[in-house]
C-alpha positions as CSV (number, residue, x, y, z in Angstrom):
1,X,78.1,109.5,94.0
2,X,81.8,109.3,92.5
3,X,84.0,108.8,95.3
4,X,86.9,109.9,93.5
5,X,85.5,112.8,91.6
6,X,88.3,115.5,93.7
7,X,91.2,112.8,92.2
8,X,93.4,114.0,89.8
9,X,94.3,111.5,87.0
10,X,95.7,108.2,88.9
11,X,93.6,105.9,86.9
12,X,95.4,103.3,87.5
13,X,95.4,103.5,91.3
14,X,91.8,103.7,91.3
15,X,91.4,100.8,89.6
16,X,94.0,99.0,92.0
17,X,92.5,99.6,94.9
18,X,88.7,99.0,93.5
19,X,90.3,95.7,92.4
20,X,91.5,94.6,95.8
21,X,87.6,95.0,96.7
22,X,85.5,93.4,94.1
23,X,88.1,90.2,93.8
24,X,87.7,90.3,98.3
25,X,91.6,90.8,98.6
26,X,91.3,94.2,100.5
27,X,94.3,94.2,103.5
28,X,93.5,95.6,106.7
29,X,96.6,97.7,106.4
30,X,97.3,99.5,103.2
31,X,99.9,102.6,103.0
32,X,100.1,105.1,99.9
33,X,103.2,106.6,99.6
34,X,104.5,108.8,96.5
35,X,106.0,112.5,96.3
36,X,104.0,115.8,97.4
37,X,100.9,116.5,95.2
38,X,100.6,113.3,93.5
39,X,96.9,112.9,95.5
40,X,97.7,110.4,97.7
41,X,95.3,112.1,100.7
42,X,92.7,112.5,97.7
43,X,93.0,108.9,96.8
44,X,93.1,107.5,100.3
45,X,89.7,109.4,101.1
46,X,88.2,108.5,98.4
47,X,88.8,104.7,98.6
48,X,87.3,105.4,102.5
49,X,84.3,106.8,101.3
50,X,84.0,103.9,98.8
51,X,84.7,100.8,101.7
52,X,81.9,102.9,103.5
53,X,79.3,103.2,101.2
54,X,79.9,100.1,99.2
55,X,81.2,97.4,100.4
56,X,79.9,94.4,103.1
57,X,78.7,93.9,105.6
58,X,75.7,96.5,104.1
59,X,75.1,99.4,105.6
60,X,71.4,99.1,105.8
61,X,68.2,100.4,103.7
62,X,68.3,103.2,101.1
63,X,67.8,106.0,104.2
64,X,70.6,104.5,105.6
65,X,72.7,105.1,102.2
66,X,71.3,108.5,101.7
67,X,72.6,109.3,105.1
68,X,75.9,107.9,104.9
69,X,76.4,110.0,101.6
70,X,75.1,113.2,103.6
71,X,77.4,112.1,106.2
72,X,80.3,111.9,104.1
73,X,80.1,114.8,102.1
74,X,80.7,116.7,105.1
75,X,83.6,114.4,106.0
76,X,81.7,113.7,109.2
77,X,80.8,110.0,109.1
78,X,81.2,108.0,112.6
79,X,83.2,105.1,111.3
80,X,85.5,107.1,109.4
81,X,88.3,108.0,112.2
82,X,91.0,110.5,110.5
83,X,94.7,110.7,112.8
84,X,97.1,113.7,111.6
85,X,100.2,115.4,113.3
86,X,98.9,117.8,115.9
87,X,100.7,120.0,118.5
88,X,100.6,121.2,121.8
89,X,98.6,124.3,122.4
90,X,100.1,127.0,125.7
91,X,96.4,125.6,127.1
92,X,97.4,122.6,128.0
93,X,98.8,120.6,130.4
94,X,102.4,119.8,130.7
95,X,101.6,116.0,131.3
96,X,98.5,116.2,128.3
97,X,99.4,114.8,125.2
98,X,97.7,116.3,121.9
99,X,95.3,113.9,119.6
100,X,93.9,114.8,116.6
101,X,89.8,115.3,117.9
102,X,91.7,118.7,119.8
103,X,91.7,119.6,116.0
104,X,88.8,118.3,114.8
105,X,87.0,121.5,113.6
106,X,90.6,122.7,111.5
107,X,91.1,120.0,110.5
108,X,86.8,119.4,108.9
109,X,87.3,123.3,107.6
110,X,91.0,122.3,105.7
111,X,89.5,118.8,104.7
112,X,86.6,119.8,102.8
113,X,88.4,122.6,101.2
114,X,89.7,119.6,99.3
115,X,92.3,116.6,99.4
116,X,94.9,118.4,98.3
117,X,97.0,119.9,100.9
118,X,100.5,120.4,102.4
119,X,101.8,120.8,106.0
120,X,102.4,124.5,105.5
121,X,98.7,124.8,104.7
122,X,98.1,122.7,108.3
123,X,100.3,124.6,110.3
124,X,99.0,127.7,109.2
125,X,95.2,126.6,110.1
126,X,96.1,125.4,113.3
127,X,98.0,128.9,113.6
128,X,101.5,126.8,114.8
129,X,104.3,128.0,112.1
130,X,107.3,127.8,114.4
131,X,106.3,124.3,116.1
132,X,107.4,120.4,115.2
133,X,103.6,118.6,114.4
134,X,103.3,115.8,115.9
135,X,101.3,112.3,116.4
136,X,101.4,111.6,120.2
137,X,101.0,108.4,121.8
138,X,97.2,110.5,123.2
139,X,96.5,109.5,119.9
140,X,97.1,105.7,119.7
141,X,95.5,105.8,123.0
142,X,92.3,107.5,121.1
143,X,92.4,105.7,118.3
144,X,92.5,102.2,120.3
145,X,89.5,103.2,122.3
146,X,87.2,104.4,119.1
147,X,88.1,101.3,117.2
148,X,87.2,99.0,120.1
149,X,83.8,100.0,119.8
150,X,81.2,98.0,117.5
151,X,80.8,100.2,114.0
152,X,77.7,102.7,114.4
153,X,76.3,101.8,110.7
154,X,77.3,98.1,110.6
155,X,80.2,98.2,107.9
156,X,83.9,99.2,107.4
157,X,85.6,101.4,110.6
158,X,87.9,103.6,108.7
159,X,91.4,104.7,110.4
160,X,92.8,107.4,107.6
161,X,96.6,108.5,109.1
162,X,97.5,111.2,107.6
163,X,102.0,111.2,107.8
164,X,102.1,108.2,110.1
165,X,106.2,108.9,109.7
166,X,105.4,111.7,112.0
167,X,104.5,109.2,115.0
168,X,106.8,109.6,118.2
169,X,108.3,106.0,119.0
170,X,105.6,105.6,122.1
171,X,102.5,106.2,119.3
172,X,104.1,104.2,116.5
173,X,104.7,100.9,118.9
174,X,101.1,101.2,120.2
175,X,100.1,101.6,116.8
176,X,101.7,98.7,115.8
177,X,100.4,96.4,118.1
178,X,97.0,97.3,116.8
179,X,97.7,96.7,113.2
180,X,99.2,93.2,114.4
181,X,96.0,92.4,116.1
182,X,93.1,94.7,114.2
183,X,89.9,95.2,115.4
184,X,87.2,93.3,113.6
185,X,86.0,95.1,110.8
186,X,88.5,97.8,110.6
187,X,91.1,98.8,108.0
188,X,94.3,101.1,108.2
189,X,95.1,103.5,105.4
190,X,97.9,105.4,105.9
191,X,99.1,108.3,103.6
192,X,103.2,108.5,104.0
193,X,105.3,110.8,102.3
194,X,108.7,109.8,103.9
195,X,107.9,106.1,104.2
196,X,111.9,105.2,105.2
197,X,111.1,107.5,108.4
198,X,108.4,104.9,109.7
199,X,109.2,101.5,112.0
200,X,110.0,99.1,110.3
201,X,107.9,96.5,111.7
202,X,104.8,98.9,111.1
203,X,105.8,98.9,107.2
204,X,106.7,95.1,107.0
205,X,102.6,95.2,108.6
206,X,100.7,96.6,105.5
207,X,100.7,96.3,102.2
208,X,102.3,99.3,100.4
209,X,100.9,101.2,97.0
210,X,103.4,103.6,95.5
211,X,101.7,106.5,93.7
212,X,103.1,107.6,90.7
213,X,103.6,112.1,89.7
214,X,100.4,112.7,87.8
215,X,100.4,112.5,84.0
216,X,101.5,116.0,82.8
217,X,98.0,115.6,80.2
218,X,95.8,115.0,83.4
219,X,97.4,118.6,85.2
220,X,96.4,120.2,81.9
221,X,93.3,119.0,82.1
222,X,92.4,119.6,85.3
223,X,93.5,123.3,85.2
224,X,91.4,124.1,82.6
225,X,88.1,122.2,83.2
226,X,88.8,123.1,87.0
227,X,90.8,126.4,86.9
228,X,89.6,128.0,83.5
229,X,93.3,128.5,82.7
230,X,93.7,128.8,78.7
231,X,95.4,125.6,76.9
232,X,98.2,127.7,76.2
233,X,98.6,128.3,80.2
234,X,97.4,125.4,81.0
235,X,100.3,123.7,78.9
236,X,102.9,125.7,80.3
237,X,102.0,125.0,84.0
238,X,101.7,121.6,83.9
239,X,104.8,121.2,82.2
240,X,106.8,123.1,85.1
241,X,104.4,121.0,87.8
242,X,106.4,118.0,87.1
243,X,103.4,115.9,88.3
244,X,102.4,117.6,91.1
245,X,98.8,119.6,91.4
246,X,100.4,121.3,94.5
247,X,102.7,123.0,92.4
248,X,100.4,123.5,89.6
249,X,98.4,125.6,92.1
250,X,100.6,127.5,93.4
251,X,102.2,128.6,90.1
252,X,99.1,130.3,89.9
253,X,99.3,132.0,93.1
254,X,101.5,135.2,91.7
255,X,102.7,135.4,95.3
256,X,103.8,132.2,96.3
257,X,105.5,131.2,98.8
258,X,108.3,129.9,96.0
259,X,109.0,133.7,94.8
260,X,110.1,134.5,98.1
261,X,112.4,131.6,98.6
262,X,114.0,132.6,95.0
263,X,114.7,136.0,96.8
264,X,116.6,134.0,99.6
265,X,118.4,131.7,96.7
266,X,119.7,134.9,94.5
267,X,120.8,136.6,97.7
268,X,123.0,133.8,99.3
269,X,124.1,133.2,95.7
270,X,125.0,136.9,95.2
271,X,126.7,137.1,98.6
272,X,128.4,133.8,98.5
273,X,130.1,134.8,95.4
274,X,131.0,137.9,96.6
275,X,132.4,136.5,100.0
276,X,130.5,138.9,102.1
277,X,130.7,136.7,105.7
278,X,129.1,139.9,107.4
279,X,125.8,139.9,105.0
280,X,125.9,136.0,105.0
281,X,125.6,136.1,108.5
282,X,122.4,138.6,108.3
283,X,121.2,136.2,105.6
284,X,121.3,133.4,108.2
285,X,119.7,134.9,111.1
286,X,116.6,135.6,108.9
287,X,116.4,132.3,108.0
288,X,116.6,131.0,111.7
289,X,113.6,133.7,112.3
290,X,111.3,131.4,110.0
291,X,109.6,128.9,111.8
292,X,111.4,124.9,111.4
293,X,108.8,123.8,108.6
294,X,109.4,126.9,106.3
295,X,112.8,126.3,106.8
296,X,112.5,122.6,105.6
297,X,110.9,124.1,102.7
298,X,113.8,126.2,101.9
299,X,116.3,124.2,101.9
300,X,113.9,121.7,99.6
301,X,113.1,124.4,97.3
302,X,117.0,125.2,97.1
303,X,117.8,121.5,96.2
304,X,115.4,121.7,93.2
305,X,116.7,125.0,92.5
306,X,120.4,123.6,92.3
307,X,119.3,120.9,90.5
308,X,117.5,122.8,87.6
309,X,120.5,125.0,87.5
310,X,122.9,121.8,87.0
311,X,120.1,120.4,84.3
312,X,120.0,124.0,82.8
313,X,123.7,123.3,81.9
314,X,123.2,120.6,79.3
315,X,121.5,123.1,77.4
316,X,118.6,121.0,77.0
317,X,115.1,123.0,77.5
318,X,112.8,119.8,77.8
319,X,114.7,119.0,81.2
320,X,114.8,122.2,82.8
321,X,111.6,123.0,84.6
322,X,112.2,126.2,85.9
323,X,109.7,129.2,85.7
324,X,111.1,132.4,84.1
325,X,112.5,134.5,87.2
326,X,114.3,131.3,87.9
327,X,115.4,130.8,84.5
328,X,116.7,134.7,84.1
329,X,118.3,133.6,86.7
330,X,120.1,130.6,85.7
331,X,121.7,131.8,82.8
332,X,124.3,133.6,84.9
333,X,124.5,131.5,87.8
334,X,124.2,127.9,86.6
335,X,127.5,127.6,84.7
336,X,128.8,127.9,89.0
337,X,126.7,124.8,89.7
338,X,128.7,121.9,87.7
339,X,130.0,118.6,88.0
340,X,132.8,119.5,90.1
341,X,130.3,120.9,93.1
342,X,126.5,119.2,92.9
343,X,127.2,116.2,94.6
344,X,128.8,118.1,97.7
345,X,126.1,120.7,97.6
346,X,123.4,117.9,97.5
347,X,125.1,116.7,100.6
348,X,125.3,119.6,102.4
349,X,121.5,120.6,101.7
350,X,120.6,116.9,102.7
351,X,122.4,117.3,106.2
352,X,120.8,120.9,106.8
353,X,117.5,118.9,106.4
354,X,118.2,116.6,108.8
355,X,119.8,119.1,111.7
356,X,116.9,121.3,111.2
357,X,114.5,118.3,111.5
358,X,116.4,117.2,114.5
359,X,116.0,120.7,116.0
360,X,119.7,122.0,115.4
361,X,120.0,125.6,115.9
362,X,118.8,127.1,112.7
363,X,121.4,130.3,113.0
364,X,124.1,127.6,113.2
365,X,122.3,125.6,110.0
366,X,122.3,128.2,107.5
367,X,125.5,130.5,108.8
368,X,127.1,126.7,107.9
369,X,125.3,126.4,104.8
370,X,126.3,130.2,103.7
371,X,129.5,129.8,104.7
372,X,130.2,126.4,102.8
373,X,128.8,127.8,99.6
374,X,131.7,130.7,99.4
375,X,134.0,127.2,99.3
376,X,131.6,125.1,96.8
377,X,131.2,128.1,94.1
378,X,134.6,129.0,94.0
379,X,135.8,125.4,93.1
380,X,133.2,125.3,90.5
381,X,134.8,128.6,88.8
């Protein structure tokens, strides 16, 4: 059984963390951090499934084995404990506080779809668009009680957190105080995407692995051998993944969330330049309709966007990595992105981010960010 069979490139992490084993230097606490679609989730499962069916203390006789493997093919092994951002369903109780075994079954059916997933994909299978996800302190409670108990097959107890920077302060400092004392046996591996938005103390706790973009040959590869995509497609995709299978995939996907954010970006482009306050203000009440994670989507795909259109400036195709409705697009607009407005527009996107995060009114947000961009293209003229 190759535990890391769904991994995509990332040699050298594999051989990192395999290292840590077979020289007995494995933490109790590790964390992967590293951009969106790099594999972190893919890498941290398969290291669990490889503490669990290889390593001491044994797990038994070859029936033993052969059941683990069963076990974990299904993702449904009792030592292997997974924690995720959950939310609060109109079921429950006021007082209740969501854990992640509320969401076991979406969360087996999105899991053995493969590791490679985003919090859009989540929220949509938990059917919770327009709600904040979550790790409650339910949760540390839950998690405290399973890993109390003695392992059921005599090896590794796996705790796999999935965004631990989405912890509320209650769950993070009873989470901490269970990495600073572990339970025997057990190991924390924590996949972080924003690892600046986690405690300190919890990060000063385990020992951190930074994951590299994936090599532009190993997207290439994997979308033919996996996807059947030509070499000539396959080429072209990888390039404009930038070392992300997330994006790979959904640059197949001919409608993608992506071309309907462009649609947004061209219009509040067009209507900014055009100083049409009345239309702005339409354009920012349908962007407060979309639920608060789409709209952190947004505003990161239009931060890309304006940085492809500053890049597309130098007249330079090998750093532009744009796909051709976005480039079309560029060559009118990106001569109004310049040195004279990128840094301010960075800012400004950067601060919408963090209002809408911190539940800011989203009509307020974007009327802002509309308004702001009349200002910021005009100077650049």
């Amino acid at each position: 059984m190759n535990e890391f069979e769904q991994v995509i490139g990332q040699q050298e992490a594999r051989e990192r963390l395999l290292q840590m084993v077979s020289e007995d230097r494995l933490p109790h606490a590790l964390m992967l951090c590293g951009p969106q679609g790099c594999g972190k989730m893919a890498l941290a499962m398969g290291f669990a499934k490889h503490l669990l069916l290889h390593t001491p203390p044994s797990i038994g006789p070859l029936p033993a084995a052969r059941n683990a493997e069963t076990m974990l093919a299904k993702w449904e092994h009792p030592d292997l404990h997974f924690t995720y951002p959950t939310i609060k369903l109109p079921s429950m109780s006021v007082e209740y506080k969501p854990r992640s075994s509320d969401f076991a079954r979406q969360w087996n059916e999105l899991i053995c779809r493969g590791p490679y997933f985003t919090m859009e994909e989540w929220m949509q299978q938990i059917g919770a668009e327009n709600q904040q996800a979550v790790i409650t302190v339910g949760e540390s409670d839950d998690l405290i009680r399973k890993l109390s108990l003695k392992s059921s097959m005599g090896g590794y107890k796996i705790s796999l957190i999935w965004l631990p920077e989405r912890m509320n302060g209650e769950c993070a400092n009873k989470l901490l105080k269970l990495i600073e004392e572990p339970p025997q046996q057990t190991v924390f591996i924590m996949v972080c995407q924003e690892p600046d938005l986690l405690l300190e103390t919890i990060r000063s706790r385990v020992q951190r692995i930074d994951i590299k973009r994936i090599a532009e040959e190993d997207i290439l590869r994997a979308l033919i051998e996996r996807r059947g995509l030509s070499e000539a497609d396959a080429e072209r995709i990888a390039r404009r993944a930038a070392g992300s299978w997330l994006k790979a995939v959904s640059e197949l996907d001919a409608d993608s969330e992506h071309e309907q954010f462009l649609d947004l970006f061209q219009l509040l482009m067009r209507l900014a330049y055009q100083r049409k306050v009345r239309d702005l203000k339409q354009w920012s009440e349908k962007m407060a309709a979309m639920g608060r994670e789409k709209q952190k989507r947004f505003l990161s795909y239009f931060l890309q966007l304006i940085r492809e259109n500053f890049a597309y400036n130098f007249q330079q195709p090998e750093l532009c990595y744009m796909s051709r409705r976005e480039e079309e697009f560029a060559r009118n607009f990106a001569r109004f992105v310049n040195e004279t407005n990128i840094l301010p527009i960075v800012d400004l996107t950067d601060r919408a981010i963090r209002d809408i995060g911190q539940n800011a009114n989203g009509k307020i947000v974007f009327f802002d960010l509309a308004l702001q961009m009349i200002v910021l293209i005009k100077n650049a003229q």
